[in-house]
C-alpha positions in Angstrom: -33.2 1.5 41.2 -31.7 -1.6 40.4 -34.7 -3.7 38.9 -33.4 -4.3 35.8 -35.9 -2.9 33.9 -35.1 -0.3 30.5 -37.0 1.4 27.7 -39.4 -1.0 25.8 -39.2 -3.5 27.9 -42.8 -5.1 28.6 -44.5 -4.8 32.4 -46.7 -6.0 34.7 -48.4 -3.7 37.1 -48.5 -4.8 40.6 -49.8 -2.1 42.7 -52.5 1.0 42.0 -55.3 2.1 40.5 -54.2 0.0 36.7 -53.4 -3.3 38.9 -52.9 -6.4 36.4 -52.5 -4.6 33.2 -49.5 -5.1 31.0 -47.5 -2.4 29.3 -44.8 -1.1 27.3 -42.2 1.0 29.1 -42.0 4.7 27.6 -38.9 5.5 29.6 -37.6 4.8 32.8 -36.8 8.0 35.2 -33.5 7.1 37.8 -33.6 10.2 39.8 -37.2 9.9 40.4 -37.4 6.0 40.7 -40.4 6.1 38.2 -41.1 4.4 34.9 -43.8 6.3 32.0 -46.0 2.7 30.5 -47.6 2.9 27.8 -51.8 3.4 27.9 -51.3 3.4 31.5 -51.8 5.7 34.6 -53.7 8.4 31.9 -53.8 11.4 33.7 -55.5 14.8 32.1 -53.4 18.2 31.4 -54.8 21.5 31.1 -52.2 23.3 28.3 -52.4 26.6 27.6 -52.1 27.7 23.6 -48.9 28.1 22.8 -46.4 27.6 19.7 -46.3 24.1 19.7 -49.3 23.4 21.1 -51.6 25.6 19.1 -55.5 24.9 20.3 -54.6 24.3 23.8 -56.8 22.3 26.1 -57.3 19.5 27.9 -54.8 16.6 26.9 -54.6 12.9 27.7 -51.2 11.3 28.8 -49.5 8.8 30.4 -48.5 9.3 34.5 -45.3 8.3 36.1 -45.6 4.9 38.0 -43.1 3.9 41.0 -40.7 1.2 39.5 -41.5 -1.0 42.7 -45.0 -1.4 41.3 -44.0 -3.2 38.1 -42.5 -6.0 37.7 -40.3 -7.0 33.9 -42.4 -9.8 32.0 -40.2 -12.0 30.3 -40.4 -12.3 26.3 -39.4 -15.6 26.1 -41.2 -17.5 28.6 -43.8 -14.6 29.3 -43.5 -14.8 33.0 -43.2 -12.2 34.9 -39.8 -12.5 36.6 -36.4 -10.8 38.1 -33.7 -10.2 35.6 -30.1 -11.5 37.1 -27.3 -9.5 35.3 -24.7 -12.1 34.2 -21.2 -11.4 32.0 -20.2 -13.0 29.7 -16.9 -13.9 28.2 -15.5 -10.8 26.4 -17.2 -9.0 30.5 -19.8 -7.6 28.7 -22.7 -7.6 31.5 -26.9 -9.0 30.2 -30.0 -9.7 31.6 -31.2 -12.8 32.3 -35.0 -14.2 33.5 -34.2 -15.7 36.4 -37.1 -18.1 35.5 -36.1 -19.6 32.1 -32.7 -18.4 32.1 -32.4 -17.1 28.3 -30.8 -13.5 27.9 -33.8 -10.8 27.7 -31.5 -8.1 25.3 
């Protein structure tokens, strides 16, 4: 993976179907290289009644999106940008936009 980019951390869509839309991450998947972003990629899920789901049907949710396809958009500056991991002093390791160079956590 190695794009520097965690839960709640705000994206740009590159590539697909939702190109140029922003979002928030829902989680981030490693094995599968795939982030969940909020409002996008809705796909539709047939669910059978069932305890926790009760009426059943057709529900609405958010699709898994390659992480190659998004790219981190910076708080601070709002550009969307890399993040550089950097250490600090005590070697505790941060993100950094690599465009305005202020700490992203």
């Amino acid at each position: 993976m190695g794009l520097g980019i965690k839960k709640d951390d705000m994206v740009y869509v590159l590539a697909g179907k939702e190109k140029g839309k922003k979002g928030r991450v829902l989680a981030v998947l490693p094995d599968k290289d795939k982030v969940l972003v909020e409002k996008i990629n809705i796909i539709k899920k047939h669910m059978k009644p069932s305890k926790s789901n009760e009426q059943g049907g057709i529900i609405e949710k958010e699709g898994s999106i390659h992480i190659s396809n998004v790219m981190l958009v910076c708080p601070k500056c709002g550009a969307r940008s890399k993040a550089a991991n950097q250490a600090t002093d005590g070697g505790k390791r941060m993100r950094v936009c690599k465009k305005c160079k202020e700490v992203i956590d």
